[in-house]
C-alpha positions as CSV (number, residue, x, y, z in Angstrom):
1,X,-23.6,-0.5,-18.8
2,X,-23.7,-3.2,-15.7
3,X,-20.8,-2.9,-15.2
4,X,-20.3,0.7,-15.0
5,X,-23.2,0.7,-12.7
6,X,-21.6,-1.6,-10.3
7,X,-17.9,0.0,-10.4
8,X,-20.2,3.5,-9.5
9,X,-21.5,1.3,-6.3
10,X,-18.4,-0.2,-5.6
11,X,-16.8,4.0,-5.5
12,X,-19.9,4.9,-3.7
13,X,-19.6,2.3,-1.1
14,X,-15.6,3.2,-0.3
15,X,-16.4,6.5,0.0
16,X,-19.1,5.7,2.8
17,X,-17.0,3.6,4.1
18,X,-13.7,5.8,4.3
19,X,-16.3,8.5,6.5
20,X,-16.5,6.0,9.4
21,X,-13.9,6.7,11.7
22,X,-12.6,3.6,13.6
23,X,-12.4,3.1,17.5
24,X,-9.7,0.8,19.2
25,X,-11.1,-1.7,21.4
26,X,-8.8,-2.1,24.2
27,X,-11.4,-4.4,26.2
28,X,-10.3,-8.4,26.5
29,X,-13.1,-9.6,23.3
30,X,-14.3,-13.2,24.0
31,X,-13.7,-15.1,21.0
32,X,-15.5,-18.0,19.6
33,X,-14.1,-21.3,18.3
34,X,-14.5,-19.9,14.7
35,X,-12.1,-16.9,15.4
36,X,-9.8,-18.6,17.3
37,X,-9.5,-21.0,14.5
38,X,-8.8,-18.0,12.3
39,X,-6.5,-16.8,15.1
40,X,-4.3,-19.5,14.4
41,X,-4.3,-20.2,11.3
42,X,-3.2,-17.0,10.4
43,X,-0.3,-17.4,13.4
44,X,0.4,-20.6,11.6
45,X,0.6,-19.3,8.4
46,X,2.8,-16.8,9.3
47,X,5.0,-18.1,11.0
48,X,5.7,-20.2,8.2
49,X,6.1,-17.4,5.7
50,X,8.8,-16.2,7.9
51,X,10.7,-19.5,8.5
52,X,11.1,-19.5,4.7
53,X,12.2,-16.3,4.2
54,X,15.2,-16.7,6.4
55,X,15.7,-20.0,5.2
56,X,15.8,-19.4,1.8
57,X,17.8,-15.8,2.1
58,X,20.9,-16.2,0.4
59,X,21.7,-12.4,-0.6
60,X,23.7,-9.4,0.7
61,X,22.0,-6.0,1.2
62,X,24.2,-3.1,3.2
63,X,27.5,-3.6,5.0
64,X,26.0,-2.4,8.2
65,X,24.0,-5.9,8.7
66,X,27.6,-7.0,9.8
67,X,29.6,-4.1,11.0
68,X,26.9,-2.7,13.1
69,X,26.2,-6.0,14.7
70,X,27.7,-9.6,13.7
71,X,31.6,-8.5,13.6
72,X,31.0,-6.7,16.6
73,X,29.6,-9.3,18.3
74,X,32.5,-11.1,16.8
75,X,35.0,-8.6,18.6
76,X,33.2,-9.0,21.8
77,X,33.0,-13.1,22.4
78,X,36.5,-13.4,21.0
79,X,38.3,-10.1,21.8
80,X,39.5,-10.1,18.5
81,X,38.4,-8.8,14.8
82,X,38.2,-5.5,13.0
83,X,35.8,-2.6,14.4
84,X,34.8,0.5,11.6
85,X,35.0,4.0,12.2
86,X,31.8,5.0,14.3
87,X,32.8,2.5,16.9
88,X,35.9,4.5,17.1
89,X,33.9,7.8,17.6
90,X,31.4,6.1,20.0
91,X,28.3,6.7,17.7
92,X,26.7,3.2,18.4
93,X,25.4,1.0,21.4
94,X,26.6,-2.3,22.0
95,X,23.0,-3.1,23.1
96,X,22.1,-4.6,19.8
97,X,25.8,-6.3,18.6
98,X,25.0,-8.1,22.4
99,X,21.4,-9.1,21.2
100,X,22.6,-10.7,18.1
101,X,25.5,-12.1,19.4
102,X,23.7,-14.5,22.2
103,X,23.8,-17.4,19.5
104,X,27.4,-17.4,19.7
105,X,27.6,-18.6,23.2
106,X,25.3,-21.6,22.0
107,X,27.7,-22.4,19.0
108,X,31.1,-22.0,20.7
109,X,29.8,-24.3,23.8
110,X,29.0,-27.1,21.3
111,X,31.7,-26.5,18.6
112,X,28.7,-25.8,16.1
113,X,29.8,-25.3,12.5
114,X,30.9,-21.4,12.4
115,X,31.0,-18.8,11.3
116,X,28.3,-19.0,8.4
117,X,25.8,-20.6,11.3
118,X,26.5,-18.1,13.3
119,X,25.0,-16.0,10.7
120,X,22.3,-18.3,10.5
121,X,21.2,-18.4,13.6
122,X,21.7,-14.3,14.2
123,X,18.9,-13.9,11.7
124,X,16.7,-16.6,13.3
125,X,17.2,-14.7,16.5
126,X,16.1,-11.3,14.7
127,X,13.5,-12.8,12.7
128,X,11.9,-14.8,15.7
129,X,11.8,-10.6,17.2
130,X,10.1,-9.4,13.9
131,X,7.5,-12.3,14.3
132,X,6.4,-10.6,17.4
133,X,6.3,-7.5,16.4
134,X,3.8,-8.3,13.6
135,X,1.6,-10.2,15.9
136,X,1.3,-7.6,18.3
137,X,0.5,-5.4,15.1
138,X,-2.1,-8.0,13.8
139,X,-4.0,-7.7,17.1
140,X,-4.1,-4.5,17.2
141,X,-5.2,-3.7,13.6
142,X,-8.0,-6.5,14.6
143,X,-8.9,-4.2,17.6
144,X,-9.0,-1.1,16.0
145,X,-10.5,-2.3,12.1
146,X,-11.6,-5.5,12.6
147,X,-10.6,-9.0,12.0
148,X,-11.0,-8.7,8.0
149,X,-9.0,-5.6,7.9
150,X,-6.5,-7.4,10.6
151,X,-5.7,-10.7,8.5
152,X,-5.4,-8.5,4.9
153,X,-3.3,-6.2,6.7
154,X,-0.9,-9.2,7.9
155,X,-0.9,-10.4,4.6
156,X,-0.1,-7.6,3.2
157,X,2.8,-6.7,5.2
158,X,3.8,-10.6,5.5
159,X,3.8,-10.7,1.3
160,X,5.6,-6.5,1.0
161,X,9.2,-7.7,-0.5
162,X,11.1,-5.0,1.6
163,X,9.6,-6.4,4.9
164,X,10.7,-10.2,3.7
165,X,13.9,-8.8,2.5
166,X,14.9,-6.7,5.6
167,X,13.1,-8.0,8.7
168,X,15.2,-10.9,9.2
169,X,18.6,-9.0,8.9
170,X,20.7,-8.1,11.6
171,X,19.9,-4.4,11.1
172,X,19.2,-1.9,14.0
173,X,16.8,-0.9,11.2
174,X,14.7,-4.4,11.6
175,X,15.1,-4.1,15.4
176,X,13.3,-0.5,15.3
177,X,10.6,-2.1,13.4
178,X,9.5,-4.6,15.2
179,X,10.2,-2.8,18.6
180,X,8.0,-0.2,17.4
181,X,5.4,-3.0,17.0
182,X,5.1,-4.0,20.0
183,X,5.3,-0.8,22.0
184,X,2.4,0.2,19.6
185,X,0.8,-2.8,21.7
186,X,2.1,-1.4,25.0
187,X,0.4,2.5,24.0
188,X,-2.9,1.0,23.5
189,X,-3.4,-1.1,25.9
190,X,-1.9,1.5,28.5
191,X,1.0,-0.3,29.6
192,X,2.9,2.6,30.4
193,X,6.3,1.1,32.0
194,X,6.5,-1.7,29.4
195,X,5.9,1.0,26.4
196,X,8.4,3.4,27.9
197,X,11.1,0.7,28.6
198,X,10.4,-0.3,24.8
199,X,10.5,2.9,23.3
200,X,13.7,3.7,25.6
201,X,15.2,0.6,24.7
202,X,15.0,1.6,20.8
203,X,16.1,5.1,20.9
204,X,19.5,3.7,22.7
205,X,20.0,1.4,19.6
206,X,18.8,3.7,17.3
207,X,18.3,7.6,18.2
208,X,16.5,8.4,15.3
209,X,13.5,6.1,16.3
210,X,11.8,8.1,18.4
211,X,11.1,10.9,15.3
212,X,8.6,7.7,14.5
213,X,6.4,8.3,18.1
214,X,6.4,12.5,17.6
215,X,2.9,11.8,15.9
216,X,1.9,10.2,18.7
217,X,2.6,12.5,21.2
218,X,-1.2,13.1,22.1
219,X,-1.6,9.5,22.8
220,X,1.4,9.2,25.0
221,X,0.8,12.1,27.0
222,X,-2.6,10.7,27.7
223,X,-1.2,7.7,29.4
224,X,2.1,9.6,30.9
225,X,0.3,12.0,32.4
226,X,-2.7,10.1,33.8
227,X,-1.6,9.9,36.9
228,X,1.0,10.8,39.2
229,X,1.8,6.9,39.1
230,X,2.1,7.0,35.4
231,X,4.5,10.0,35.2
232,X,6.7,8.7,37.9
233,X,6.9,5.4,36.0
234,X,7.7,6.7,32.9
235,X,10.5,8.7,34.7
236,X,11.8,6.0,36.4
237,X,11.7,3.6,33.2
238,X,13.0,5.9,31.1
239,X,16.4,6.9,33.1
240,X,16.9,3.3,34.1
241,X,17.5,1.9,30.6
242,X,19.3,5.3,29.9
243,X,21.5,4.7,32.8
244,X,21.6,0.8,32.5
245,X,23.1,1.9,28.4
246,X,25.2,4.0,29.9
247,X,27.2,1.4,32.2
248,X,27.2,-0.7,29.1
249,X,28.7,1.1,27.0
250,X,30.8,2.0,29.9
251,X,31.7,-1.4,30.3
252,X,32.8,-2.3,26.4
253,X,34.0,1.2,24.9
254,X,36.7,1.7,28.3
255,X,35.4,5.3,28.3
256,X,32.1,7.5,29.8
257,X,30.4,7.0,25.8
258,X,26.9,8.9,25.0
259,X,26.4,7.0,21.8
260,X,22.7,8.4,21.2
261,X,24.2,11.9,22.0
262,X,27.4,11.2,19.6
263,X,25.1,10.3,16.9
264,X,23.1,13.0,16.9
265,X,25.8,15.6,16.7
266,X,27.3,13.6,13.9
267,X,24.4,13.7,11.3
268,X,21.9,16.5,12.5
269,X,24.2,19.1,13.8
270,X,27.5,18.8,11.6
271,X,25.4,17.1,9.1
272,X,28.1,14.5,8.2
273,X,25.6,11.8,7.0
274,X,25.7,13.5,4.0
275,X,29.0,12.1,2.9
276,X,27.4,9.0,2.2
277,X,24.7,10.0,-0.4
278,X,22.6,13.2,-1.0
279,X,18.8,13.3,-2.7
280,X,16.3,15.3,-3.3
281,X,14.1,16.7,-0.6
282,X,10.7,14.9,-2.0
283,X,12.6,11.8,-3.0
284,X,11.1,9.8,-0.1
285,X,7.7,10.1,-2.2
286,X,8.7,9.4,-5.6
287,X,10.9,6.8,-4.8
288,X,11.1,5.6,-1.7
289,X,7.5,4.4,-1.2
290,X,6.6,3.4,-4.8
291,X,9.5,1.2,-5.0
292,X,8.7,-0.7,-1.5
293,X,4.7,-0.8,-1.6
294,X,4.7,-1.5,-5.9
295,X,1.5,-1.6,-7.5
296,X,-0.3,-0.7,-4.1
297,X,1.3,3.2,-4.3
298,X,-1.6,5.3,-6.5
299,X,-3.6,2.8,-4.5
300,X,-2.7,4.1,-1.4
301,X,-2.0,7.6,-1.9
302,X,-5.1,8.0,-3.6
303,X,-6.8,6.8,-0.4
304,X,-5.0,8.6,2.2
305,X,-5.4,11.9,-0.1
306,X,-9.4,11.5,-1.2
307,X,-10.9,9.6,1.9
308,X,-8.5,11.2,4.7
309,X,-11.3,11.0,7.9
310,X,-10.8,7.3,8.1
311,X,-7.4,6.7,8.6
312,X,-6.5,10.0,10.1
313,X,-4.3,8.2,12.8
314,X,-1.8,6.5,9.9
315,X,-1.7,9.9,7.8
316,X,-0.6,11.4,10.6
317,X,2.2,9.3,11.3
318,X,3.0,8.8,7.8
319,X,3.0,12.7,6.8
320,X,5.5,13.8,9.9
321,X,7.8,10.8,9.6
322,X,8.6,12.0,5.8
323,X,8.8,15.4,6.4
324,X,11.1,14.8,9.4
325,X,13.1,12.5,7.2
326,X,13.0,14.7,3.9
327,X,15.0,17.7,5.7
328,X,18.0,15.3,6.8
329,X,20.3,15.1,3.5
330,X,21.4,11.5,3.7
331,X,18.4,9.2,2.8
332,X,18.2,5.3,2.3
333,X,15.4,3.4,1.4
334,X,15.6,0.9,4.7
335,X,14.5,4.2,7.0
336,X,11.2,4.1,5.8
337,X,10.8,0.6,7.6
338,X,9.0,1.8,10.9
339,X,6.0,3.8,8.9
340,X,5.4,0.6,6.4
341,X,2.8,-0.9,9.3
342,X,0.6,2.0,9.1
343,X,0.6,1.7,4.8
344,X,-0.5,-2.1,5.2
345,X,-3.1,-1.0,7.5
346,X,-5.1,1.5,4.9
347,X,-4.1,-0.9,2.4
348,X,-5.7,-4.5,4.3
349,X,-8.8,-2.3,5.0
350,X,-9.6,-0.7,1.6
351,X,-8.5,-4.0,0.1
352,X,-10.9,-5.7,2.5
353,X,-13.9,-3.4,1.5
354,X,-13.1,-4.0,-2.1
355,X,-13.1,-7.6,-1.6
356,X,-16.1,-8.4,0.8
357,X,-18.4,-5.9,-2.0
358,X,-17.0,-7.7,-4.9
359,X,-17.7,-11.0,-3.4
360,X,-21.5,-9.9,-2.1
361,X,-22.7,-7.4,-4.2
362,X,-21.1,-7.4,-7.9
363,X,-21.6,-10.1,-10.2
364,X,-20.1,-9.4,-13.5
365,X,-17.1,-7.7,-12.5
366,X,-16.3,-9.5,-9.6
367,X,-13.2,-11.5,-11.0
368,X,-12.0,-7.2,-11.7
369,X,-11.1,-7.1,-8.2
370,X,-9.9,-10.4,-7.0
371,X,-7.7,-10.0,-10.1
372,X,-6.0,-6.8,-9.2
373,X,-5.8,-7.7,-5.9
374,X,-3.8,-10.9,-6.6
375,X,-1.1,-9.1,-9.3
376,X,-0.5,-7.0,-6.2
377,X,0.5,-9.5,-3.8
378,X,1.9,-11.6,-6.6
379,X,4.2,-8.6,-7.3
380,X,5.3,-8.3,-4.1
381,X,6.1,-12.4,-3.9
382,X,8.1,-11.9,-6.9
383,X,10.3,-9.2,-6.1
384,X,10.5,-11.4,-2.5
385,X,12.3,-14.3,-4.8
386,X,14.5,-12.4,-6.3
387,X,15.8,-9.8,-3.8
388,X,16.5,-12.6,-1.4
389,X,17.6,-15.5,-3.9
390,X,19.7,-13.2,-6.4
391,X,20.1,-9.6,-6.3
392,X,24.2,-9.5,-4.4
393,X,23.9,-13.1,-4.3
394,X,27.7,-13.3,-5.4
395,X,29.1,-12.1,-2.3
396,X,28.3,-14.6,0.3
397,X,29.3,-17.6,-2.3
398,X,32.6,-16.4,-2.2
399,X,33.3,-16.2,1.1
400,X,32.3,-19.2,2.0
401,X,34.9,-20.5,-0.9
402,X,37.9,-18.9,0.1
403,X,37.0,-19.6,4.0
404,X,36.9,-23.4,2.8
405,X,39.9,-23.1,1.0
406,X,42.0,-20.9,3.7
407,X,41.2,-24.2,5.8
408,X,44.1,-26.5,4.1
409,X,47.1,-23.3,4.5
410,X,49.2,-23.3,7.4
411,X,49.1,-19.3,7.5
412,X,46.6,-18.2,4.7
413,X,47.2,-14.6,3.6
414,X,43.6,-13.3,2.3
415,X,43.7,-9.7,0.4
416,X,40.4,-8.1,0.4
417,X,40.1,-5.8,-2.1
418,X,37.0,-4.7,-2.0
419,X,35.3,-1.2,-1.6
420,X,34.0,0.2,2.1
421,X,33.6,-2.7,4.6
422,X,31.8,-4.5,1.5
423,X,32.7,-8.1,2.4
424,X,30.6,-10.1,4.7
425,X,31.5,-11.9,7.6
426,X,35.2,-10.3,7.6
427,X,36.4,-11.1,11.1
């Protein structure tokens, strides 16, 4: 009977607590030694969870973390190598193969061990971006939530498996995520050339990254059109990096290229995506999201459906970036990366209700909730371990063993059968 009682004030509690809408502090807070200390440990810890991550990464996940960037890079330092198909029809920006490709000039000038460094050191670069992201996302959780909610949420979305699994990959995917991050920052704050240029800079490597900011469309009218200063900047931004992507592309394709134009004729208007894999309209929330977020899913959608008032802001985002995504036919798993931030906020502040109650307030039960809360980040470590340490672990192995072994022939002959751009580091 106590312990009923006390799972009845927990409920109550939550459901106060979900009423109280949160304002974002955008003032410069004055911290004390205590938070700073918090500050950093948390950076610290971070940081670290990251360097593993890549470190330890051993693991294949889609052929477009090469083809899209590394053996295009490749094709540009060396002028030699094998380009696929939507190079041909100019559907991609070499913005991003250029990005990933900067550690190239480091290892060719010093003869450094290549090409598995090179690979390496790609993913440093990318994960070094991510870690930026989610700093400037950990700040401004703290701002609008608080610092409990801040550090669970960065916990949270530090321990998520698909996050670990992805960020650090040379995917345009991982680049839109943690771009988003920090022009989340840039909104906020009202940095309105440094948000646009972001935001801009995105949508040239990957068009479909601005459905992700339609839901914020009040926000960033508020700061566009603040001024006549502010719309002229955002003009002016905007149409630079357009026209800067355009001389690139210029530059490298040998041809006036609209990649971002190209791109969306290919899968929205001819609907061609579709050749690569068809699901169900609703299969974003029976699938998708359970199978990234794990245990935290009734969790979550039980929150965002019972105590909406709260966390209007990431229902919001969440709700018209899945129905935006459920009408195109083609569907992947790795496009639901940019709304993952706004799940690890309403999950780090609900958690940190639950947590802070069971720790001052219940007695008996308390080891309930610290429980459940550990099997879920648990969980999460778990799948991290064996996503990046064995699931399409066999690929990389083996290319590394016939590049070692090509390396006593005079003229090795290599046959790669193996289906659609499948084999790492080809070039």
């Amino acid at each position: 009977m106590v312990e009923e009682n006390e799972f009845r004030k927990l409920i109550r509690g939550v459901w106060n607590h979900a009423k109280i809408k949160p304002t974002y502090n955008c003032s410069r807070q004055k911290w004390t030694d205590s938070v700073w200390s918090i500050h950093l440990h948390a950076l610290f810890l971070h940081f670290l969870s990251r360097l593993i991550a890549v470190t330890f990464m051993q693991t294949e996940f889609v052929p477009d973390e090469g083809w899209q960037s590394l053996e295009v890079a490749y094709q540009v330092h060396f002028g030699k190598g094998f380009l696929t198909w939507e190079w041909k029809y100019g559907l991609r920006s070499y913005i991003y193969p250029l990005f990933v490709g900067l550690p190239l000039h480091f290892l060719n000038s010093f003869n450094v061990g290549f090409p598995v460094r090179f690979v390496g050191f790609a993913r440093l670069l990318q994960c070094a971006l991510l870690l930026i992201g989610e700093q400037c996302y950990y700040h401004h959780v703290v701002k609008k939530y608080g610092i409990r909610t801040g550090l669970l949420a960065l916990i949270i979305i530090t321990t998520t498996w698909f996050v670990s699994f992805t960020g650090p990959r040379t995917l345009t995917n991982s680049f839109e995520l943690a771009l988003n991050l920090v022009a989340m920052t840039f909104l906020y704050e009202g940095y309105t050339a440094l948000f646009v240029g972001s935001v801009a800079l995105n949508f040239v490597v990957r068009p479909t990254a601005l459905i992700y900011w339609v839901a914020f469309t009040p926000e960033i009218f508020s700061i566009v059109f603040k001024s006549r200063r502010s719309f002229v900047t955002t003009l002016f931004v905007g149409l630079a990096v357009l026209y800067g992507n355009f001389l690139l592309d210029l530059n490298y394709y040998g041809r006036p290229v609209l990649p971002w134009w190209n791109f969306f004729m290919f899968n929205f208007v001819e609907g061609r995506s579709a050749e690569f894999g068809v699901y169900p309209f609703c299969w974003y929330l029976y699938s998708g999201i359970p199978s990234i977020i794990g245990l935290n899913v009734v969790f979550a959608y039980a929150v965002l459906l019972v105590w909406p008032t709260r966390y209007v802001g990431e229902l919001r985002v969440i709700l018209i970036f899945i129905l935006i995504y459920s009408f195109v036919a083609h569907k992947e798993i790795r496009f639901l990366l940019p709304i993952l931030p706004q799940f690890c906020t309403v999950l780090g502040d609900i958690w940190g209700y639950f947590l802070e109650t069971a720790y001052v307030k219940l007695h008996s039960t308390r080891w309930v909730v610290f429980t459940a809360f550990a099997c879920t980040i648990s969980a999460q470590l778990a799948a991290s371990v064996f996503f990046m340490g064995w699931h399409q672990a066999g690929i990389s192995p083996a290319t590394h063993l016939i590049l070692n072994g090509s390396h006593a022939m005079k003229q090795p002959i290599i046959w790669v059968l193996m289906p659609c751009y499948s084999l790492p580091v080809h070039t």
